[in-house]
Every structure is written in structure tokens, then in C-alpha cells.
KOLTORKE-188774 format. One record per atom (N, C-alpha, C, O, CB): x, y, z; residue in one letter. Coordinates in steps of 0.1 Angstrom, whole numbers, padded with zeros to 4 digits, always signed. Glycine has a CB too. Example, Ala and Ser with C-alpha at 12.3 -4.5 7.8 and 13.67 -1.06 7.14 Angstrom:
BEGIN
+0132-0057+0078A/+0123-0045+0078A/+0132-0033+0078A/+0142-0033+0085A/+0113-0045+0090A/+0128-0022+0071S/+0137-0011+0071S/+0129+0000+0079S/+0134+0011+0080S/+0141-0006+0057S/
***
This chain:
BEGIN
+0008-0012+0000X/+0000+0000+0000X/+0009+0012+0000X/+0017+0015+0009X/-0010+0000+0012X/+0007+0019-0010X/+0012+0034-0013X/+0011+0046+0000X/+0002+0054+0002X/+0000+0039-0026X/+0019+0045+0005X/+0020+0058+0019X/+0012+0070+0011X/+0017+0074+0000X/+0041+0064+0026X/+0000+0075+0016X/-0009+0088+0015X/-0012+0096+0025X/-0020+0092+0034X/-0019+0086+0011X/-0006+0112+0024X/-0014+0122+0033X/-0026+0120+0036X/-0033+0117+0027X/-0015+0133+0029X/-0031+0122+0046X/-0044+0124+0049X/-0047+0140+0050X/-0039+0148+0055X/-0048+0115+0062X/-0057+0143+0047X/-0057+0157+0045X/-0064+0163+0059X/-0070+0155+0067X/-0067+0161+0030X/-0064+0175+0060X/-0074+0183+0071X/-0083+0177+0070X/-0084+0167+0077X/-0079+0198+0070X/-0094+0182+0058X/-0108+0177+0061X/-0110+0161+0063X/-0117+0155+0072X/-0117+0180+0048X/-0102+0155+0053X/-0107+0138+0061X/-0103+0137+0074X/-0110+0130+0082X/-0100+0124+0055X/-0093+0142+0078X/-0090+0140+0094X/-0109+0142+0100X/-0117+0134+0105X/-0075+0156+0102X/-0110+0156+0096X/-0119+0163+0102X/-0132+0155+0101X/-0141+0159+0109X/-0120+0178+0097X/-0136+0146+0093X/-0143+0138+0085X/-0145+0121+0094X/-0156+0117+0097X/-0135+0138+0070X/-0133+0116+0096X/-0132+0105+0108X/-0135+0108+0119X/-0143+0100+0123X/-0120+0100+0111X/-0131+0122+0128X/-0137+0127+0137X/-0147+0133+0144X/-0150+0136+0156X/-0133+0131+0136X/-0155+0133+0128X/-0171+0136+0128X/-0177+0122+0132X/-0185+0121+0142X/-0178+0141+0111X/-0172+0111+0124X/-0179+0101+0121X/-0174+0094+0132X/-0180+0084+0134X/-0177+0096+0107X/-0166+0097+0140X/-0165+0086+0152X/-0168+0095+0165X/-0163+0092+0176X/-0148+0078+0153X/-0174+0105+0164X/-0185+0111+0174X/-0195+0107+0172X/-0204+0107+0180X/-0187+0125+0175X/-0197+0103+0161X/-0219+0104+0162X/-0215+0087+0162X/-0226+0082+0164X/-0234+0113+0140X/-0207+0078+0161X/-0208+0065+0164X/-0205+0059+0178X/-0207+0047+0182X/-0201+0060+0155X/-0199+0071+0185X/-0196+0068+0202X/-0209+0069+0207X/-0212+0061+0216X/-0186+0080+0210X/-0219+0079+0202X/-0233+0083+0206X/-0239+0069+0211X/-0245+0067+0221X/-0243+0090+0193X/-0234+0059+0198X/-0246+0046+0201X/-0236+0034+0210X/-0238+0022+0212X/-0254+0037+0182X/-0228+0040+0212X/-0215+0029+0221X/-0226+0019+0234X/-0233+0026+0241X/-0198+0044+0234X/-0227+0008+0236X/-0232+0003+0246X/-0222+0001+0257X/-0213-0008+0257X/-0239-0008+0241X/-0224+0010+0269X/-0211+0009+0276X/-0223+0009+0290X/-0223+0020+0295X/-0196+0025+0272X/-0229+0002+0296X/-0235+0002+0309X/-0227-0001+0322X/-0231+0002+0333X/-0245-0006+0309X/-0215-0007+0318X/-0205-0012+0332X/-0194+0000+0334X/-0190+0001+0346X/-0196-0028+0329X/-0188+0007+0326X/-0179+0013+0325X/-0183+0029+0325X/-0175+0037+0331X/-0172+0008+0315X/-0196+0034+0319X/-0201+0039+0313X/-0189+0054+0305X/-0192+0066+0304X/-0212+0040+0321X/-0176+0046+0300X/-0167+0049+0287X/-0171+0050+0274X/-0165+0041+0268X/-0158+0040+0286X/-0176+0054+0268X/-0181+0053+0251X/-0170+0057+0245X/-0163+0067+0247X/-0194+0063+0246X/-0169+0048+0234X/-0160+0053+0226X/-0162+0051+0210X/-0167+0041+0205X/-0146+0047+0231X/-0158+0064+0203X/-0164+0058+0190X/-0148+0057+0180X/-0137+0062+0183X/-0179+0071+0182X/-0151+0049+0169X/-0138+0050+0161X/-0145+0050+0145X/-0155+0044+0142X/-0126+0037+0164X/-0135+0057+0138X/-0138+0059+0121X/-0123+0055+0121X/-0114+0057+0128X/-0144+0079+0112X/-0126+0046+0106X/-0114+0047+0099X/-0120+0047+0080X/-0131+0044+0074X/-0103+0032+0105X/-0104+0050+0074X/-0104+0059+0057X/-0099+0046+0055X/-0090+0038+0058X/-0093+0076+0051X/-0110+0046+0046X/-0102+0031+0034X/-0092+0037+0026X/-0088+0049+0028X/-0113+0023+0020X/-0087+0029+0017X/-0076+0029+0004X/-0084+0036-0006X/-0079+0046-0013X/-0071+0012-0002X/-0101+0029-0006X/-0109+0036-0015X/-0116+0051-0015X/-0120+0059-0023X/-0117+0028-0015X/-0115+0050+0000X/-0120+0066+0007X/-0134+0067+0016X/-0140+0076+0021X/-0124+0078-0007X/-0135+0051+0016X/-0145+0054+0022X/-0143+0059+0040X/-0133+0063+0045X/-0154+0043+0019X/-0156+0059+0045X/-0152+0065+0061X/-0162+0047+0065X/-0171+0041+0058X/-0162+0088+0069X/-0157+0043+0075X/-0164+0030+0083X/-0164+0033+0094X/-0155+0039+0097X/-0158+0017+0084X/-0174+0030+0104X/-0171+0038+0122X/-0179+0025+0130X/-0187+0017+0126X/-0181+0060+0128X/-0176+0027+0139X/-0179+0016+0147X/-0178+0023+0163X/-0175+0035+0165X/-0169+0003+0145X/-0183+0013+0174X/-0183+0021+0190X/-0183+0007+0198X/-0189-0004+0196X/-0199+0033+0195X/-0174+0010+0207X/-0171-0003+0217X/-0186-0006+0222X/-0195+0003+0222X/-0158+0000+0233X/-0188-0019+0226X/-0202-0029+0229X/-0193-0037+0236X/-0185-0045+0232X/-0212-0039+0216X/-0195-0033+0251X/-0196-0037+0263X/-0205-0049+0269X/-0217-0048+0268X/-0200-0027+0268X/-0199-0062+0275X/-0207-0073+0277X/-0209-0077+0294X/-0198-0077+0299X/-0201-0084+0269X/-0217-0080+0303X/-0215-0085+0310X/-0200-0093+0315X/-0192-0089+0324X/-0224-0089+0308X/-0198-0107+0308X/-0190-0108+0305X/-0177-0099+0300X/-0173-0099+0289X/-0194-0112+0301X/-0170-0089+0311X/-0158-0086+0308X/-0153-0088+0294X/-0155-0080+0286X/-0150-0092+0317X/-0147-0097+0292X/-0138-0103+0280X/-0142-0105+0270X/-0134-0104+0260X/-0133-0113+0281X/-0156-0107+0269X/-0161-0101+0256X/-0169-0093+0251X/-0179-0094+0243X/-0164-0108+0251X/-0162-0081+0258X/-0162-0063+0255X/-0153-0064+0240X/-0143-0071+0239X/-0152-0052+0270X/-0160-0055+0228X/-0156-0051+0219X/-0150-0036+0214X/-0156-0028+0207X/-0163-0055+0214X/-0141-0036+0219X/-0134-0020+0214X/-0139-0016+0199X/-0139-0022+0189X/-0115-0020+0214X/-0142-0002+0203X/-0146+0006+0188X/-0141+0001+0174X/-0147-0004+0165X/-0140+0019+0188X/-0123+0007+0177X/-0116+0004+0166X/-0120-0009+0159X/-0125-0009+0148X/-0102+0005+0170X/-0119-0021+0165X/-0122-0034+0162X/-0137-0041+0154X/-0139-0051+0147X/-0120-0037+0173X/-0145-0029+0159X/-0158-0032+0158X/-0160-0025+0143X/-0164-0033+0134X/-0168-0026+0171X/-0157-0013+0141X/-0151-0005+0130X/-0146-0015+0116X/-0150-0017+0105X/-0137+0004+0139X/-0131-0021+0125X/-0129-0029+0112X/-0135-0036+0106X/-0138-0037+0094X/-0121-0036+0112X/-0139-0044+0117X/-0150-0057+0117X/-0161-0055+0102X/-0164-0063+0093X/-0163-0054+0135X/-0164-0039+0105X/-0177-0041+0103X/-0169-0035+0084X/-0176-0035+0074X/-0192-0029+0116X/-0158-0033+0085X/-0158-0025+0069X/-0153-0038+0062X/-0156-0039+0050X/-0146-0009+0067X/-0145-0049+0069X/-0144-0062+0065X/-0156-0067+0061X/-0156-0071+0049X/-0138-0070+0074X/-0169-0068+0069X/-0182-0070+0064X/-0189-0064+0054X/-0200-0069+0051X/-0189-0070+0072X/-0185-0056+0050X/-0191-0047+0038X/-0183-0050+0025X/-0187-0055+0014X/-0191-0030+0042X/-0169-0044+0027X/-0166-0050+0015X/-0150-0054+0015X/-0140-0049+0010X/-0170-0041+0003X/-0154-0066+0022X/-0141-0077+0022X/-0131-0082+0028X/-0129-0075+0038X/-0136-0075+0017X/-0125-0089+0027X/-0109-0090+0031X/-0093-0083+0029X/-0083-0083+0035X/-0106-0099+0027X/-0100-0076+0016X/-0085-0072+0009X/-0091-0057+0015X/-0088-0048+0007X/-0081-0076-0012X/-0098-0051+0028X/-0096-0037+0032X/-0081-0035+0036X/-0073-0043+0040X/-0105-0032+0045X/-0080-0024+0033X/-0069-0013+0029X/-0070-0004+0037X/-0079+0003+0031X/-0069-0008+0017X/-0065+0005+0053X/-0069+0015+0062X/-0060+0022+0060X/-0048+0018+0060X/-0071+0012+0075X/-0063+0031+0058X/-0052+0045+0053X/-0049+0053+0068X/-0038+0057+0071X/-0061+0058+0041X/-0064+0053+0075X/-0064+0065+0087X/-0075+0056+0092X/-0082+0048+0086X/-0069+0084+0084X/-0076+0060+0109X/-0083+0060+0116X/-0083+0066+0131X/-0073+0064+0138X/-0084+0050+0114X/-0094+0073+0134X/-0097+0081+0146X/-0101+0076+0158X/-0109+0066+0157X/-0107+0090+0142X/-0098+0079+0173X/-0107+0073+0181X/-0109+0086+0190X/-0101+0095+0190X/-0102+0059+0188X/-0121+0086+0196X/-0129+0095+0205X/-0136+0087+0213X/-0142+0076+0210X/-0138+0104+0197X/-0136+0093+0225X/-0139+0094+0239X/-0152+0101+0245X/-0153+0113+0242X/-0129+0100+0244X/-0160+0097+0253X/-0165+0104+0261X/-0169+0112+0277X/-0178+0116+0284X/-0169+0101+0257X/-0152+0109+0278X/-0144+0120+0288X/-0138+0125+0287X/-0136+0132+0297X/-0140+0120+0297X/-0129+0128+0277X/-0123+0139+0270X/-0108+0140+0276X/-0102+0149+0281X/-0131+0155+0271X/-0105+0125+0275X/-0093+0120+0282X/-0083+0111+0271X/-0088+0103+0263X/-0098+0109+0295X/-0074+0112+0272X/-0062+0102+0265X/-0065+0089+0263X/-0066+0081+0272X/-0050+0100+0274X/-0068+0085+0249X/-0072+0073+0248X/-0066+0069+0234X/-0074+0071+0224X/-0087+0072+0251X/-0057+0064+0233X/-0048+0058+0219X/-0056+0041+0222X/-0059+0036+0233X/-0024+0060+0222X/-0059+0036+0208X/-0062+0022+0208X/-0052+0008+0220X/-0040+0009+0223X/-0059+0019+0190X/-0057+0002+0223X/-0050-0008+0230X/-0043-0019+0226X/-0046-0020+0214X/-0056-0012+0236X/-0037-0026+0228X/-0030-0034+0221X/-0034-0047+0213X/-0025-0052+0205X/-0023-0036+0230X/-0050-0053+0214X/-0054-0061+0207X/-0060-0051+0192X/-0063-0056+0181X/-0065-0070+0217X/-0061-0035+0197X/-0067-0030+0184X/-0055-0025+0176X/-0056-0024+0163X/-0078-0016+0186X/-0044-0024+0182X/-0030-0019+0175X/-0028-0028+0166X/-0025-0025+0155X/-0017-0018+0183X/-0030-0043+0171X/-0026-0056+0158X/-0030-0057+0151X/-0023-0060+0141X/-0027-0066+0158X/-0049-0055+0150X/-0057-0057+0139X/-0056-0044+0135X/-0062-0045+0124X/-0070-0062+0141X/-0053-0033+0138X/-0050-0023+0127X/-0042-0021+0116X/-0042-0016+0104X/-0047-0015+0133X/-0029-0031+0126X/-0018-0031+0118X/-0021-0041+0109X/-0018-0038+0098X/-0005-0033+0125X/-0027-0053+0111X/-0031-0060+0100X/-0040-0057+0091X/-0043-0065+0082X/-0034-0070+0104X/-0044-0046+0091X/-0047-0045+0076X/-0045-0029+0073X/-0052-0022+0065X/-0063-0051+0072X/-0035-0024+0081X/-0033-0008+0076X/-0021-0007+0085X/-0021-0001+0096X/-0048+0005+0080X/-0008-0013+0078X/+0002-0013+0082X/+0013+0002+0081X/+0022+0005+0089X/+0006-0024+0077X/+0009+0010+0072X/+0012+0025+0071X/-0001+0034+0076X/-0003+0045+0071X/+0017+0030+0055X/-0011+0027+0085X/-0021+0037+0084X/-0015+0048+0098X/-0006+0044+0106X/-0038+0030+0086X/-0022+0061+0098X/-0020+0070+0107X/-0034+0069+0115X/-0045+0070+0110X/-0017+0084+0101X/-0031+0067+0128X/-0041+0069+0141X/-0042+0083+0145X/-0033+0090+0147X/-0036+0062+0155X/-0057+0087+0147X/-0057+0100+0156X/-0064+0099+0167X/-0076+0096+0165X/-0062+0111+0150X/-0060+0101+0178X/-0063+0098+0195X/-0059+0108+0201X/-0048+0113+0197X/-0055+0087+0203X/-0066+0114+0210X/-0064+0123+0223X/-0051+0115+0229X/-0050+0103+0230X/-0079+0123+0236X/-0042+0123+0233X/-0030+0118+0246X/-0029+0130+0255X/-0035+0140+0251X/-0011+0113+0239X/-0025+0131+0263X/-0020+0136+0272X/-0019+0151+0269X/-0021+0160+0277X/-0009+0129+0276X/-0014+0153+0256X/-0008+0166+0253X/-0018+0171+0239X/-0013+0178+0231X/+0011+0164+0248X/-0030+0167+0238X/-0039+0168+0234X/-0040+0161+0218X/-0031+0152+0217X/-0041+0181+0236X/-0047+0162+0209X/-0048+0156+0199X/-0035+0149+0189X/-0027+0157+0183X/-0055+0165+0195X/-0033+0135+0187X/-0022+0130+0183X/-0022+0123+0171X/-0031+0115+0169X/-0018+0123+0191X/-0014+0124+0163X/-0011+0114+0150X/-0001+0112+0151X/+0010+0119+0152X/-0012+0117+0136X/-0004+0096+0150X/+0009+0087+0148X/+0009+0077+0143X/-0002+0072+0144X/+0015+0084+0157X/+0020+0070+0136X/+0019+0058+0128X/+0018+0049+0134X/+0025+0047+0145X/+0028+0056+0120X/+0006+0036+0126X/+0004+0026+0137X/+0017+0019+0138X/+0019+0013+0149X/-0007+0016+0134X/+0025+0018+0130X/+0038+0015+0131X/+0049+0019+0146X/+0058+0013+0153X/+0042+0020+0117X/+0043+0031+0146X/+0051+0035+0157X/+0045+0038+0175X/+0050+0043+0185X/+0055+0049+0150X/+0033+0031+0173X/+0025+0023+0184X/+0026+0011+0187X/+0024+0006+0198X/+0014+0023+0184X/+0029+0005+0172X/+0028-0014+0177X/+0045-0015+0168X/+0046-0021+0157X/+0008-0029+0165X/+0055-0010+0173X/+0067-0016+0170X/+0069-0023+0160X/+0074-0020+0148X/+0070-0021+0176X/+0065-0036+0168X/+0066-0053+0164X/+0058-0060+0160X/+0057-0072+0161X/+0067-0060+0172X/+0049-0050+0151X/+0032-0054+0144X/+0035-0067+0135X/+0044-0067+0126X/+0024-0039+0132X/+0030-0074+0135X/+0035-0085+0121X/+0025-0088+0117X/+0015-0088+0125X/+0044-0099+0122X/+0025-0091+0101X/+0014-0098+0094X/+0019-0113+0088X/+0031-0115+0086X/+0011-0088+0081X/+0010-0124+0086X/+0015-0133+0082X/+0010-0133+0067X/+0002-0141+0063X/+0012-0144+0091X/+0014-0124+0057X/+0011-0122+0046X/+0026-0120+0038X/+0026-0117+0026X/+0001-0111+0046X/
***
């Protein structure tokens, strides 16, 4: 996959789209919502929001739910250029380490944007998951 800028407005565009998908986040135990958008290869925007289970462990983080769901639409061979995550406490929240993998598996030059500490961040998923590997 061809390394691409992501521009202002799509940034601004994931960020839309993973606010109004945190809206529907099912989070009753934690009550954390979080929403995530990510940019295809093709352009499209996909968003998804963590779904929270009784069951602890099988809680589904945004980002994941996100991929999930753009793999279900159209395919295997997705391509993530960018992807956003948002919060609803307005706190530092970069993806975790089961969403860093599957990011990196299928958007191994993609750029993340996450709240950290020092306010809004881009960075390469590469340079969150080090040691990302694909078996491709």
C-alpha cells in the first residue's frame, strides 16, 4: 500500500464520524463510550463504537468493531489508510494493544488519531505497535 497524506478535512471527517458512532457505544458497566472511524484505500469512512458485555472479556473495542464491520461490507482485501478514536471524557485514549494488531493487519502505514495527554495525536500505527507483524 502506497503511503498517503491524509488531508485536514478527512482527518476532520473520521472525527465527525467517530463522534456520532460513540453516541450509540453500549457501555453500561464502565459507562466509557468510545467511538472510532477509519479511511479506506478507497476513501471510504467505516465507524464503529465499543459494545460492552456482562462478560468482561467479551467487550468489543470501537476500533475493532469499526474494522469488523468495513471487512463485512466489503471484504478482506480492506486497505486502512487512517483511523480516529474518540472518547467520552475527553481523556487520553490511543487504541490498545489487541486494536494496535488488527489495525496493523490491515493498515500497516495507516495514521491513528487519539487524544493523549498533550492533546490531539497522529501517529503511525507502526510507531505504536513496533513489532506489528502480518502473516502475509
Amino acid at each position: 500500500m502506497a503511503k498517503r497524506k491524509v488531508s485536514t478535512s478527512q482527518r476532520e471527517a473520521l472525527l465527525t464520524a467517530a463522534r456520532k458512532a460513540m453516541k450509540n457505544a453500549y457501555a453500561p458497566y464502565s459507562r466509557f463510550k468510545v467511538g472510532a472511524a477509519l479511511l479506506t484505500a478507497k476513501g471510504d469512512i467505516v465507524s464503529g463504537c465499543n459494545v460492552e458485555n456482562t462478560s468482561y472479556g467479551l467487550t468489543n473495542c470501537a476500533e475493532r468493531t469499526a474494522i469488523f464491520a468495513a471487512v463485512a461490507s466489503s471484504g478482506p482485501n480492506l486497505e486502512i489508510r487512517a483511523i480516529a478514536v474518540v472518547n467520552n471524557q475527553g481523556v487520553a485514549c490511543s487504541p490498545c494493544g489487541a486494536c494496535r494488531q488488527v489495525i496493523y493487519e490491515f493498515g500497516p502505514e495507516a495514521e491513528v488519531f487519539f487524544q493523549s495527554a498533550h492533546g490531539w495525536t497522529a501517529s503511525p500505527i507502526a510507531r505504536l505497535l513496533p513489532k506489528g507483524f502480518r502473516l502475509k
